[in-house]
mmCIF file of the C-alpha atoms, coordinates in Angstrom:
data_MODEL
# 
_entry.id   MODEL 
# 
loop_
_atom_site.group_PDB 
_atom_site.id 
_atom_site.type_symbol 
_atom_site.label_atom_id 
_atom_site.label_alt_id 
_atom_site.label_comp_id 
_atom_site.label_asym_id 
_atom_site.label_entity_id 
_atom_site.label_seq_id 
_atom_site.pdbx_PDB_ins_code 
_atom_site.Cartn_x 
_atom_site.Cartn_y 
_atom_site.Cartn_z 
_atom_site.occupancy 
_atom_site.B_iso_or_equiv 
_atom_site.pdbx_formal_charge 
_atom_site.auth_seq_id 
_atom_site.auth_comp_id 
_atom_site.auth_asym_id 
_atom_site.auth_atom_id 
_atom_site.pdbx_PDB_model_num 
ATOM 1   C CA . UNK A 1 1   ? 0.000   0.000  0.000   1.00 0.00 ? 1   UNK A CA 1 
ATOM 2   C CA . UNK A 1 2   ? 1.163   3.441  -0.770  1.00 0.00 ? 2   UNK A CA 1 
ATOM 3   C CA . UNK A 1 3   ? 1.548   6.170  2.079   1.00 0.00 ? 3   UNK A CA 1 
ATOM 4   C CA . UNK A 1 4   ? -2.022  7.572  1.063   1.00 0.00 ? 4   UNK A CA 1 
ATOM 5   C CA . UNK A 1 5   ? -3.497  4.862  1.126   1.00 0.00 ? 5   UNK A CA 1 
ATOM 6   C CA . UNK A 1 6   ? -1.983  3.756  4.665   1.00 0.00 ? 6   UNK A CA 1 
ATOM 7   C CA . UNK A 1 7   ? -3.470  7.184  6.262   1.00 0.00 ? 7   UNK A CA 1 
ATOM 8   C CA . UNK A 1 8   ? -6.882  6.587  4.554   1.00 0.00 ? 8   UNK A CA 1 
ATOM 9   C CA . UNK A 1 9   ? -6.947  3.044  6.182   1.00 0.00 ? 9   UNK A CA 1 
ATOM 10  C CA . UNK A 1 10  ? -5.868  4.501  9.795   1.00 0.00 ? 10  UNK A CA 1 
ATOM 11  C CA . UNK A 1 11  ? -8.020  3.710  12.262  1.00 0.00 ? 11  UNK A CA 1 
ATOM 12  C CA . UNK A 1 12  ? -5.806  4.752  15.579  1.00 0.00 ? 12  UNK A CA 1 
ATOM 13  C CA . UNK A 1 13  ? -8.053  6.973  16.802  1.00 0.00 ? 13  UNK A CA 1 
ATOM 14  C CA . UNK A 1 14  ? -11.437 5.053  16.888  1.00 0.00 ? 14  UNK A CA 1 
ATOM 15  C CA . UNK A 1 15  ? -12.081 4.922  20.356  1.00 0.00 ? 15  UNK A CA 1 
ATOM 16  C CA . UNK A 1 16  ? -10.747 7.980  21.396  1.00 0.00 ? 16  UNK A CA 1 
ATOM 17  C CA . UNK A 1 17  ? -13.744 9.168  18.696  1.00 0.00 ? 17  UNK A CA 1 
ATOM 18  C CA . UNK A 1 18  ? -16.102 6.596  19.948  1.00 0.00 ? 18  UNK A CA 1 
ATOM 19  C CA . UNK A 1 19  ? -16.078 8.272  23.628  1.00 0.00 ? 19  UNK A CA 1 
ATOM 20  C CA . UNK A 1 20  ? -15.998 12.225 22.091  1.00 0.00 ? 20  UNK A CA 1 
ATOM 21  C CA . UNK A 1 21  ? -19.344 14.055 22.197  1.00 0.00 ? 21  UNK A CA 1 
ATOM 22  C CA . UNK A 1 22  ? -19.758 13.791 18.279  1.00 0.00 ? 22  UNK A CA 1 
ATOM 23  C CA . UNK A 1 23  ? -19.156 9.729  18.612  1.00 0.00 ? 23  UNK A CA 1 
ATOM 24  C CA . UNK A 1 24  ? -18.045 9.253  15.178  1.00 0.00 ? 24  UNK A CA 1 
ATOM 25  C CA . UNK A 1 25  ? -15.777 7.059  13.444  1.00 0.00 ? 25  UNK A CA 1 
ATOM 26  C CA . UNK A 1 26  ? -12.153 8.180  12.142  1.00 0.00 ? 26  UNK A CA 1 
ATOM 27  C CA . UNK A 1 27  ? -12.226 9.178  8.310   1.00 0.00 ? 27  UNK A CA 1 
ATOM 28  C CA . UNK A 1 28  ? -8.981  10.522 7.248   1.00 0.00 ? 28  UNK A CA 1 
ATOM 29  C CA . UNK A 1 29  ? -9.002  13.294 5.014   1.00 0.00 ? 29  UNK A CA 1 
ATOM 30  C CA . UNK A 1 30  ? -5.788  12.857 2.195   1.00 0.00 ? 30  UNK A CA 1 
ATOM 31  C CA . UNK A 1 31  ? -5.813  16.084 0.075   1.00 0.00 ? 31  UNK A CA 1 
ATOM 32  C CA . UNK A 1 32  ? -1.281  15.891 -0.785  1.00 0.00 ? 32  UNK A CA 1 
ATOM 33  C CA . UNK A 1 33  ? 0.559   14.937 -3.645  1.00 0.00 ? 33  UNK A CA 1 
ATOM 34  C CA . UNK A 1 34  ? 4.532   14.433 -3.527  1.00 0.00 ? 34  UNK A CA 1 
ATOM 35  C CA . UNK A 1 35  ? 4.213   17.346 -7.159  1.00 0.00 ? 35  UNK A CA 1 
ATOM 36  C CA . UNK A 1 36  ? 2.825   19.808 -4.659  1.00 0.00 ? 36  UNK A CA 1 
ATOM 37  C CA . UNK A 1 37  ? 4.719   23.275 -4.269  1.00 0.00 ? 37  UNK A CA 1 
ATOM 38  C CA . UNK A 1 38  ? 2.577   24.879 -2.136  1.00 0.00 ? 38  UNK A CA 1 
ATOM 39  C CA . UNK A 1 39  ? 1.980   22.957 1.139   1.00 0.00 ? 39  UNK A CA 1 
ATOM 40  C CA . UNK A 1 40  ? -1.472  24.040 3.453   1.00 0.00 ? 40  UNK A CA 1 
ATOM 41  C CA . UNK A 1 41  ? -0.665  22.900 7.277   1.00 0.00 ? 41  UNK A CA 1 
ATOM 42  C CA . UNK A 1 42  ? -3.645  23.208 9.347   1.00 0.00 ? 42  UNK A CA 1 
ATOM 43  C CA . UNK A 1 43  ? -5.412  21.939 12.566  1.00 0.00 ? 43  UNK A CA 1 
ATOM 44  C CA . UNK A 1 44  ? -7.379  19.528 11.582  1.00 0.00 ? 44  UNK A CA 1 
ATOM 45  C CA . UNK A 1 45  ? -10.645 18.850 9.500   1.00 0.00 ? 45  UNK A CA 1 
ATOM 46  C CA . UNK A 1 46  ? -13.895 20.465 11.520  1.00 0.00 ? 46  UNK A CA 1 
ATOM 47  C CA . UNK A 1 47  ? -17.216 18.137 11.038  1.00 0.00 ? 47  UNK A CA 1 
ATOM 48  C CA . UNK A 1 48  ? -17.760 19.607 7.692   1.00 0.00 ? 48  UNK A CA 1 
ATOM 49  C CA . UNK A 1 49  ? -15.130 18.368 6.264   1.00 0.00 ? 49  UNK A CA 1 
ATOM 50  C CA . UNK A 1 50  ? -15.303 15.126 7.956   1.00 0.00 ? 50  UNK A CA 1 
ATOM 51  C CA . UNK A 1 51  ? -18.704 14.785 5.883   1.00 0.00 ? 51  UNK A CA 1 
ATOM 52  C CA . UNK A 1 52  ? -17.576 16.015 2.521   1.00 0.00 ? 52  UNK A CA 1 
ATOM 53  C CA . UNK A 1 53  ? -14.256 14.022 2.738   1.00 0.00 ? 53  UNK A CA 1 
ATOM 54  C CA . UNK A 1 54  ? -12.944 17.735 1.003   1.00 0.00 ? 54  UNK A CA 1 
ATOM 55  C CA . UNK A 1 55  ? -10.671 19.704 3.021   1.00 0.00 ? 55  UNK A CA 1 
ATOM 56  C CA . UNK A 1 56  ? -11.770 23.209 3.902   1.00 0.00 ? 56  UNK A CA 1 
ATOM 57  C CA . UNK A 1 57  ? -15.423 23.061 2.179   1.00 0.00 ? 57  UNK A CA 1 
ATOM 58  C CA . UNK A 1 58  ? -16.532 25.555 4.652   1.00 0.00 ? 58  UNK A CA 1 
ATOM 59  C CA . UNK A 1 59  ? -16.437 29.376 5.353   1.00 0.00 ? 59  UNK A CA 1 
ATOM 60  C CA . UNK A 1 60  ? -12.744 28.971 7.079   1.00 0.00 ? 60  UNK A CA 1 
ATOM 61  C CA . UNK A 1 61  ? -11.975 27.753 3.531   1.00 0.00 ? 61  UNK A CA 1 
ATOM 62  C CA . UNK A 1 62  ? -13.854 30.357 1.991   1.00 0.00 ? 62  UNK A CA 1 
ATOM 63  C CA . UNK A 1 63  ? -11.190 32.666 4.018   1.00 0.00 ? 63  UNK A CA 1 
ATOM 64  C CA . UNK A 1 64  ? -8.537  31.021 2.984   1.00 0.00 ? 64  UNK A CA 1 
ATOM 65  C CA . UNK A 1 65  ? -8.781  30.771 -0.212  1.00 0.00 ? 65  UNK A CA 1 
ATOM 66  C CA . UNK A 1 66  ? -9.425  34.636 -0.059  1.00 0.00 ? 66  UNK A CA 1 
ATOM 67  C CA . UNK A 1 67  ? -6.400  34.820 1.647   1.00 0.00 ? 67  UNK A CA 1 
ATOM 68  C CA . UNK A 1 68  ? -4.254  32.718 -0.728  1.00 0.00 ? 68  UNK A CA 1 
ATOM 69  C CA . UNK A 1 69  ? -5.665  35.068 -3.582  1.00 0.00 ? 69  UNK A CA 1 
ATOM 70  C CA . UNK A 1 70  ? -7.014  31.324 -5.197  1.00 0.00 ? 70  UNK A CA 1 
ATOM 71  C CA . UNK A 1 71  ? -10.153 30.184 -6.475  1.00 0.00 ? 71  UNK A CA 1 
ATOM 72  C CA . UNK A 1 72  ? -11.443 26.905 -5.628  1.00 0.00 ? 72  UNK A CA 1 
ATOM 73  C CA . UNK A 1 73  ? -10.129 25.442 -9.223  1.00 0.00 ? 73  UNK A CA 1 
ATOM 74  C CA . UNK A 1 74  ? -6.582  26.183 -8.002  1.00 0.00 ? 74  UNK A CA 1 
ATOM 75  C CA . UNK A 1 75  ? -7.058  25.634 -4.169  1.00 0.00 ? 75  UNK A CA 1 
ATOM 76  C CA . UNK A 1 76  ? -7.688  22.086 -4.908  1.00 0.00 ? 76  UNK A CA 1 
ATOM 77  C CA . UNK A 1 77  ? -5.469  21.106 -7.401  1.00 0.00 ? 77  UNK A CA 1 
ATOM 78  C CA . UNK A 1 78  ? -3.567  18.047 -5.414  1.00 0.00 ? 78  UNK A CA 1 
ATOM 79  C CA . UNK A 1 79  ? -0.725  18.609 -7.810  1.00 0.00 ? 79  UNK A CA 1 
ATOM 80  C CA . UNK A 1 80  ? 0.222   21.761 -7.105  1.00 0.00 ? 80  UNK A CA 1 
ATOM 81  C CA . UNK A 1 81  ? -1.340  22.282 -2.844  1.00 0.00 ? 81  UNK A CA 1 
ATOM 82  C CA . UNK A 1 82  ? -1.087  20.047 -0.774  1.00 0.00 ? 82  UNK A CA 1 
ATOM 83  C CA . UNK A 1 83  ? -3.107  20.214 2.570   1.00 0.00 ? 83  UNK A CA 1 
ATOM 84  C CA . UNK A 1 84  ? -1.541  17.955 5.470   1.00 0.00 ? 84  UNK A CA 1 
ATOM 85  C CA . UNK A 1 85  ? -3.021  18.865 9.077   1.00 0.00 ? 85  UNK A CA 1 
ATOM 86  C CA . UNK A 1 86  ? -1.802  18.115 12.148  1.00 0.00 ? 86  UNK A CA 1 
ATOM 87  C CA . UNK A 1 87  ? -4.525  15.176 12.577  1.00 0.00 ? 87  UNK A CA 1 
ATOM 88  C CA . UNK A 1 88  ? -6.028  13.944 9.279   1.00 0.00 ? 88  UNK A CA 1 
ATOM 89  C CA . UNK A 1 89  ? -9.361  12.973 11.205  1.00 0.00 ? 89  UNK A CA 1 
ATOM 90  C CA . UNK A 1 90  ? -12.094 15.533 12.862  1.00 0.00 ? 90  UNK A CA 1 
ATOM 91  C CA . UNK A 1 91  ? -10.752 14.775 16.644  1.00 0.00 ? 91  UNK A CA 1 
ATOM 92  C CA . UNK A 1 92  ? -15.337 15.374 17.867  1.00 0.00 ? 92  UNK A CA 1 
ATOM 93  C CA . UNK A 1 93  ? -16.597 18.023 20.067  1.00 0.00 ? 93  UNK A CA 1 
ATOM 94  C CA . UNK A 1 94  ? -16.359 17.874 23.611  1.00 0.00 ? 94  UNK A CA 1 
ATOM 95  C CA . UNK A 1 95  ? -19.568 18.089 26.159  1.00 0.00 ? 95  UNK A CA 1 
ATOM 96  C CA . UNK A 1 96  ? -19.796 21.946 25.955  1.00 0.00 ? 96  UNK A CA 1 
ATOM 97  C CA . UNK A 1 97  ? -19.886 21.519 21.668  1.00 0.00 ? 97  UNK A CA 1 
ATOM 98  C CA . UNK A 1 98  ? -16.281 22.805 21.556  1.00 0.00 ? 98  UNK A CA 1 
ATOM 99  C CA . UNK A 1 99  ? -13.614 21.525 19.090  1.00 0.00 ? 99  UNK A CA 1 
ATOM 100 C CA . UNK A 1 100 ? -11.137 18.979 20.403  1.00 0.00 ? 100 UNK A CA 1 
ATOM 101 C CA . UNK A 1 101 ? -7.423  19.702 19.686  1.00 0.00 ? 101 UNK A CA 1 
ATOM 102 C CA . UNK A 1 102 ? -5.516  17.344 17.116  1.00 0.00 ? 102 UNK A CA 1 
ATOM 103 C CA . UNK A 1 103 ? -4.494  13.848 18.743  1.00 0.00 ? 103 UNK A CA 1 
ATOM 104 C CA . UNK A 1 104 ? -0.613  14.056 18.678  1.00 0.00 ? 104 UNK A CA 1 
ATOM 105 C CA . UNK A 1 105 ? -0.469  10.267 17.783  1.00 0.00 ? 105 UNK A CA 1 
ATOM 106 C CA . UNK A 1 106 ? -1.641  10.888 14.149  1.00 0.00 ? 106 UNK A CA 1 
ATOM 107 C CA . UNK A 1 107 ? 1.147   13.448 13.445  1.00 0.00 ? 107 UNK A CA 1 
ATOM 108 C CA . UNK A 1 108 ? 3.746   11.392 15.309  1.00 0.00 ? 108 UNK A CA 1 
ATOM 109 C CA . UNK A 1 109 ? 2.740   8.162  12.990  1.00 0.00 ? 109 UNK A CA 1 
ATOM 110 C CA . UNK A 1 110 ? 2.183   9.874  9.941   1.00 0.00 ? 110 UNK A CA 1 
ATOM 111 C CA . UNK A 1 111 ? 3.897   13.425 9.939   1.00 0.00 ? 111 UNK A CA 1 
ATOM 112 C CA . UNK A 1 112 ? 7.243   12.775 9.231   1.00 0.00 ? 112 UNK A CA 1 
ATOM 113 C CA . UNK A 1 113 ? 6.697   10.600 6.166   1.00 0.00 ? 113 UNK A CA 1 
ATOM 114 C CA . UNK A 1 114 ? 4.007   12.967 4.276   1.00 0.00 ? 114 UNK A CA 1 
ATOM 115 C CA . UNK A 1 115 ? 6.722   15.605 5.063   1.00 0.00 ? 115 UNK A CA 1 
ATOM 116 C CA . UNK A 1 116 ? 9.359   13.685 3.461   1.00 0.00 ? 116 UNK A CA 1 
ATOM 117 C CA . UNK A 1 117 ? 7.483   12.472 0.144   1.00 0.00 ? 117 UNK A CA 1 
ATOM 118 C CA . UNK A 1 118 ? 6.621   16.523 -0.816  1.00 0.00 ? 118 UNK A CA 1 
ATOM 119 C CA . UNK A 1 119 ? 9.622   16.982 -2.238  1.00 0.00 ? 119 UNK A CA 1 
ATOM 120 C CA . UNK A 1 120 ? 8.839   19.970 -4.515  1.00 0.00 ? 120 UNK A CA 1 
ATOM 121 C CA . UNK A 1 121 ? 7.419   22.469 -1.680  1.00 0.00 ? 121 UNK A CA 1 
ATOM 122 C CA . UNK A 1 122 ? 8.334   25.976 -2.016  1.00 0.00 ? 122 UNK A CA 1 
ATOM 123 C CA . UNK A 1 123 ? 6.129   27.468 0.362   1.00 0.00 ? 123 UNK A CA 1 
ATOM 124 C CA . UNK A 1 124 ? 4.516   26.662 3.559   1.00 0.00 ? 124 UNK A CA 1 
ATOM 125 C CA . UNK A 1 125 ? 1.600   28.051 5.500   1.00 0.00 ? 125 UNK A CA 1 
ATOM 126 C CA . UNK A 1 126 ? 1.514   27.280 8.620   1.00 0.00 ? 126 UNK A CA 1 
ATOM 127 C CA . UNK A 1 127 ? -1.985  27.917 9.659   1.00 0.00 ? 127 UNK A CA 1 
ATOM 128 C CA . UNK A 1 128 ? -2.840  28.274 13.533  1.00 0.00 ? 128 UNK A CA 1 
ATOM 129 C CA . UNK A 1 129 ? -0.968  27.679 17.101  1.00 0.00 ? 129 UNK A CA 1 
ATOM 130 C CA . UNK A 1 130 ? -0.635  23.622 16.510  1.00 0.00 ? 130 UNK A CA 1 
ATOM 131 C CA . UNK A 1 131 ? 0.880   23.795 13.219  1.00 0.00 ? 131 UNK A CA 1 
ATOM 132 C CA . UNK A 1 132 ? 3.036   26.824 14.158  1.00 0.00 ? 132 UNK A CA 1 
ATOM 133 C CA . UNK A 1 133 ? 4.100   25.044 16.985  1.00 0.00 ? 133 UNK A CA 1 
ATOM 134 C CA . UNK A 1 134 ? 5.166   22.159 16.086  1.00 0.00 ? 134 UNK A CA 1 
ATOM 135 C CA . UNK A 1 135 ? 7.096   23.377 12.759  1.00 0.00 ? 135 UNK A CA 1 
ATOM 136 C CA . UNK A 1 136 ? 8.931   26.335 14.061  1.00 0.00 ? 136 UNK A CA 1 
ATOM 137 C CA . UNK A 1 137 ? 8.769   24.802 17.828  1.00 0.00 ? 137 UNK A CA 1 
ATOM 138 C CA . UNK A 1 138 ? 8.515   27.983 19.124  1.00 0.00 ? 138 UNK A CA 1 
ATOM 139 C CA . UNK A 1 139 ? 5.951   28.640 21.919  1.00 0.00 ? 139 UNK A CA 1 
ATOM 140 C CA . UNK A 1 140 ? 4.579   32.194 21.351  1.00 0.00 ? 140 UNK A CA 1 
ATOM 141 C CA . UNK A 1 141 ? 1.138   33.285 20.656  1.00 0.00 ? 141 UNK A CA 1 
ATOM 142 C CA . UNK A 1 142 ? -0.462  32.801 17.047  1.00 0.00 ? 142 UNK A CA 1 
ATOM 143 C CA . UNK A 1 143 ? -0.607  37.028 17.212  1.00 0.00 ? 143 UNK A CA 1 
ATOM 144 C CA . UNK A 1 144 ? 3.029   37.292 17.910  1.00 0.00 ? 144 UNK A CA 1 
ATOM 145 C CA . UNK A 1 145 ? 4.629   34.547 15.393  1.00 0.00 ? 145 UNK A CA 1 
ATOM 146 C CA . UNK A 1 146 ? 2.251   35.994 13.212  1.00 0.00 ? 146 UNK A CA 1 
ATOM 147 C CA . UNK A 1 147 ? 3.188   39.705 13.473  1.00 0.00 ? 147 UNK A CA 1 
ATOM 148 C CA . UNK A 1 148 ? 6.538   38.341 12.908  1.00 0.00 ? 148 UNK A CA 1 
ATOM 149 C CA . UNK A 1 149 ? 6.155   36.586 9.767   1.00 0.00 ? 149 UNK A CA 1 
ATOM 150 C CA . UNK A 1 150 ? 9.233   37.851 7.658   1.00 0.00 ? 150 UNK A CA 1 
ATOM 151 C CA . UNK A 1 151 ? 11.498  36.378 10.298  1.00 0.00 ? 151 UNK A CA 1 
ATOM 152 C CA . UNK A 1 152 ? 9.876   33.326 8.242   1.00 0.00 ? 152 UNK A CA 1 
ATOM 153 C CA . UNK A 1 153 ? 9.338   34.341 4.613   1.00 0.00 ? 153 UNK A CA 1 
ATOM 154 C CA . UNK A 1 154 ? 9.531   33.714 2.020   1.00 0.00 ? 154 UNK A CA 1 
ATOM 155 C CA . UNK A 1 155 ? 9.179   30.020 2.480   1.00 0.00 ? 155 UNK A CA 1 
ATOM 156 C CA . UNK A 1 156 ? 7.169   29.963 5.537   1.00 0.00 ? 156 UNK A CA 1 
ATOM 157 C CA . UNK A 1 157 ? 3.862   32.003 6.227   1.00 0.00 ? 157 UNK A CA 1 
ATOM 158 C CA . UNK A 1 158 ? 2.410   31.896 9.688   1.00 0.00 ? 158 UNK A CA 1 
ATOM 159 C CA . UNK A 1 159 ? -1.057  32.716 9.229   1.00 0.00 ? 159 UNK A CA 1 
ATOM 160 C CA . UNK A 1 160 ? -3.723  32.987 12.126  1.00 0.00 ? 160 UNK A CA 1 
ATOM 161 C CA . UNK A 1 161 ? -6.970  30.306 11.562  1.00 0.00 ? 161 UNK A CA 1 
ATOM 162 C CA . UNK A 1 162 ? -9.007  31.327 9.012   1.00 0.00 ? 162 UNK A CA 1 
ATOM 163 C CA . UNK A 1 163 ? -12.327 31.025 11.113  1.00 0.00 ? 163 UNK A CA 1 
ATOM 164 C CA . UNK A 1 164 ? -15.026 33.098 11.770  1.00 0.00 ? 164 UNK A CA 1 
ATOM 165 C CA . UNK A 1 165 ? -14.110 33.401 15.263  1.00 0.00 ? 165 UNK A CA 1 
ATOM 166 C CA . UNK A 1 166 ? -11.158 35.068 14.675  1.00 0.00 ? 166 UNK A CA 1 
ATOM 167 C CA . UNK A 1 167 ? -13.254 37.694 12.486  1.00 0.00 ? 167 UNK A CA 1 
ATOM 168 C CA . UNK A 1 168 ? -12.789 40.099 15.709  1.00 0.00 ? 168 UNK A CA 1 
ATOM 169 C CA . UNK A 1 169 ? -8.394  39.341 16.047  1.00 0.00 ? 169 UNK A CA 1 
ATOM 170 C CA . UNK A 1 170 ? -8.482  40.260 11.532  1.00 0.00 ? 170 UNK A CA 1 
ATOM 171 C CA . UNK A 1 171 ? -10.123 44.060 13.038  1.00 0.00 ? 171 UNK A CA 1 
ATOM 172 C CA . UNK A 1 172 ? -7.378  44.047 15.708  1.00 0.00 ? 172 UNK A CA 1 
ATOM 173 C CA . UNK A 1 173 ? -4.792  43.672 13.575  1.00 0.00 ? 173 UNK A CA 1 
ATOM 174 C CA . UNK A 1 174 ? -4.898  45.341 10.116  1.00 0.00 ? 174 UNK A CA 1 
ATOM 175 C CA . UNK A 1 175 ? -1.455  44.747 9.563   1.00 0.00 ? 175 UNK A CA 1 
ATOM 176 C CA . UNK A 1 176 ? -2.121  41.707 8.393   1.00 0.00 ? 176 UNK A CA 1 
ATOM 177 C CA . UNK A 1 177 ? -4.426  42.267 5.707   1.00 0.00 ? 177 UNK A CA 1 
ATOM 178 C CA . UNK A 1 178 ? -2.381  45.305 4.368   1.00 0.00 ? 178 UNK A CA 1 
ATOM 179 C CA . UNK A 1 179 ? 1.071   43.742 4.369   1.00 0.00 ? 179 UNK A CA 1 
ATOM 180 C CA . UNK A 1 180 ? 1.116   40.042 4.903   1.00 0.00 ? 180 UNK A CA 1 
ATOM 181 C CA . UNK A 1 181 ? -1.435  39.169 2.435   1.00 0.00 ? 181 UNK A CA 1 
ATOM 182 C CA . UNK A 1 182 ? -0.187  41.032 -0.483  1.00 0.00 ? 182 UNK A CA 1 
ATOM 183 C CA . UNK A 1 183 ? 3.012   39.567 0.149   1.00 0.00 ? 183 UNK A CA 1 
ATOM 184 C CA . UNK A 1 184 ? 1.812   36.193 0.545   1.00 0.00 ? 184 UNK A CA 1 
ATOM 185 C CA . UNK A 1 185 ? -0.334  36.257 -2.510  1.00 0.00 ? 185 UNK A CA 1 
ATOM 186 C CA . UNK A 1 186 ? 2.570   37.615 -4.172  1.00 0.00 ? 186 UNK A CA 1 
ATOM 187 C CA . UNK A 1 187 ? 4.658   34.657 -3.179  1.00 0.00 ? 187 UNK A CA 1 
ATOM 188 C CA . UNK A 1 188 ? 1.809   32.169 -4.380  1.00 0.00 ? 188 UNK A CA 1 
ATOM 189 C CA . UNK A 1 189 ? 1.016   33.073 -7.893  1.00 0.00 ? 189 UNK A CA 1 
ATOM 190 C CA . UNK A 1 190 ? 5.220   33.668 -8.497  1.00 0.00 ? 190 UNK A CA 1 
ATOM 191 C CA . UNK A 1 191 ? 5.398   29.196 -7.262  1.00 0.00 ? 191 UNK A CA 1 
ATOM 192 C CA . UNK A 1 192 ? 2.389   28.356 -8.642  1.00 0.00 ? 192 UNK A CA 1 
ATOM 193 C CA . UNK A 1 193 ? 3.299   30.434 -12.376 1.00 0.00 ? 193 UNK A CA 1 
# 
């Protein structure tokens, strides 16, 4: 079996889903070729994507596509982005109907060998405090590695999550729409030309 294929089949996580407050079953979401140049690393998939099977079909994705300066053609074109969270399942809701973080085992199984089969990345986002974390293993605040995002470019973006919720830290911080964005949009259509 190839890599893909292995992290489709995984099934590590099953009870830990079982007991959450969603009690679902784990469903892997693959979106990564080893041709892409422009790699997406994120949290990991919310319940809508866990239905669709399609990362980011939701408004965060909506956002970050915005973001990237990409339509959806482009966005998911496997060849060229590849997405690879920090947990390729939804990790459930807990009691209160809040998201569960990322289960550390599925990045320590599968993490380093999806890293090491993109060979042609060029760029990286690293999208929210778990991603940043664990590939610049730094232990600041999403605000402050973002607001110090050159330190990282141009072959690294930190970039804050691309929810809704975070629709109120976007009017806190217009530096980020005024100089990170055209930069990293800049960056993206120069790899992806």
């Amino acid at each position: 079996m190839s890599l893909l294929q292995d992290i489709q089949a995984c099934r590590l996580c099953a009870d830990r889903f079982a007991a959450t407050a969603t009690s679902h079953d784990p469903r892997p979401v693959v979106w990564f070729q080893p041709s892409a140049r422009v790699l997406i690393v994120g949290q990991a998939p919310g319940a809508k994507v866990h239905k669709s099977g399609r990362p980011f079909t939701d408004p965060s994705g909506d956002r970050l596509r915005d973001w990237m300066g990409l339509d959806e053609v482009a966005f998911y074109d496997q060849a060229r982005i590849g997405i690879l969270p920090m947990a390729f399942c939804f990790p459930g809701y807990n009691a209160k109907g809040s998201d569960l973080p990322p289960p550390p085992i599925c990045a320590h199984t599968w993490r380093d060998r999806a890293m090491a089969s993109m060979t042609q990345v060029r760029l990286t986002l690293l999208v929210g405090g778990y991603a940043q974390k664990w590939h610049l293993g730094q232990k600041k605040t999403v605000t402050d590695t973002v607001k110090a995002w050159r330190d990282h470019a141009p072959d690294v973006f930190p970039l804050p999550h691309p929810s809704w919720r975070n629709t109120a830290w976007l009017k806190k911080n217009p530096w980020f729409e005024a100089e990170l964005l055209p930069d990293l949009r800049t960056r993206i259509k120069d790899i992806l030309r």
